[in-house]
N, C-alpha and C positions, 0 to 999 in steps of 0.2 A: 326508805326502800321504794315507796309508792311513786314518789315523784322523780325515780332514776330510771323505774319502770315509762313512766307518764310520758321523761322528754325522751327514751328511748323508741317510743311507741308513736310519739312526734315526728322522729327526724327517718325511723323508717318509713312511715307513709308520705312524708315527703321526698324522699329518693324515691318513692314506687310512682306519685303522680307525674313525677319529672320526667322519668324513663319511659312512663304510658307516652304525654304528649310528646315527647321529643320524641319515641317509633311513629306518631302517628303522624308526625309532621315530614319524615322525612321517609312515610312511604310514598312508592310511585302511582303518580295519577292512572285513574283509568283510562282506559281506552273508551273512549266514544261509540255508539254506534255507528256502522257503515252507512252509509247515505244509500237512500234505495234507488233501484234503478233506474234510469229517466226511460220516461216511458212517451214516446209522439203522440200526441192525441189524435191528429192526423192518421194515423194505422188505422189500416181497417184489416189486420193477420186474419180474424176469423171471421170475413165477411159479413158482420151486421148489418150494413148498411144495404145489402142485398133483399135483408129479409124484414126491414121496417113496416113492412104493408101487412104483419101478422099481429103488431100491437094491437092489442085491442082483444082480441081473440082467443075465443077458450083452448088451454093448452090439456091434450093425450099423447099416449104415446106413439101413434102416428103422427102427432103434429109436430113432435121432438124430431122424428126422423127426418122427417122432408125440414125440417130449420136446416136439419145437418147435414142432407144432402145440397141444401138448396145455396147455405152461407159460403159451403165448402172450409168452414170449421174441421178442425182433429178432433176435437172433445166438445162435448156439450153438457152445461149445468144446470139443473133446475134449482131455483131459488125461491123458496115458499117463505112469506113471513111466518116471523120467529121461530125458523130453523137454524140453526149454527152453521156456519161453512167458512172453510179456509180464508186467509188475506192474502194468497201467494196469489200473483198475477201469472197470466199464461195469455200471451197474445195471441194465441192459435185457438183457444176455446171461445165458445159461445156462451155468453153467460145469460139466461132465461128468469127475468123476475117474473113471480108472478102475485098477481093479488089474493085474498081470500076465500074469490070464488072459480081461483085457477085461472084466471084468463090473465095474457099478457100483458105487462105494464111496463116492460124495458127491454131491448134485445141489444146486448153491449159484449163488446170484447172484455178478458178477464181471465 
């Protein structure tokens, strides 16, 4: 009785691992991610290159306004080390690093 159990208990886990790989060989591939947008490095949408003359320089919040009057930026970001902030690119915004003692260390589209 034990050994009709045995190859019984054989020949079902070999039809179960057969029908695993074969569903997993004839599912359909994934899709890929979408390739991200190309972006001209060339662009200057939110005027940085207007306001390069303020690297260097401790940033407040007067000094955010006049970047964002000055770049003619829609949006303006401050960017402090080790804060979190989005990866979505926005060519109309100003994006404002800055270093640990506040003061500007990059003024880039973003």
């Amino acid at each position: 009785m034990f050994s009709v159990w045995k190859s019984s208990l054989t020949v079902v886990g070999f039809l179960l691992m057969t029908a695993c790989s074969a569903a997993n060989e004839s599912a359909a591939p994934r899709a890929s991610a979408p390739e991200p947008p190309h972006v001209n490095e060339g662009d200057d949408a939110c005027g940085a290159a207007r306001v390069q003359d303020r690297v260097g320089r401790d940033f407040d919040a007067a000094m955010g306004m006049a970047l964002r009057e000055e770049s003619g930026a829609k949006t303006l970001r401050v960017m402090r080390p080790g804060e979190a902030h989005t990866l979505d690119y926005r060519t109309e915004r100003l994006n404002v690093r800055l270093d640990d003692r506040d003061r500007i260390s990059a003024l880039e589209c973003g």
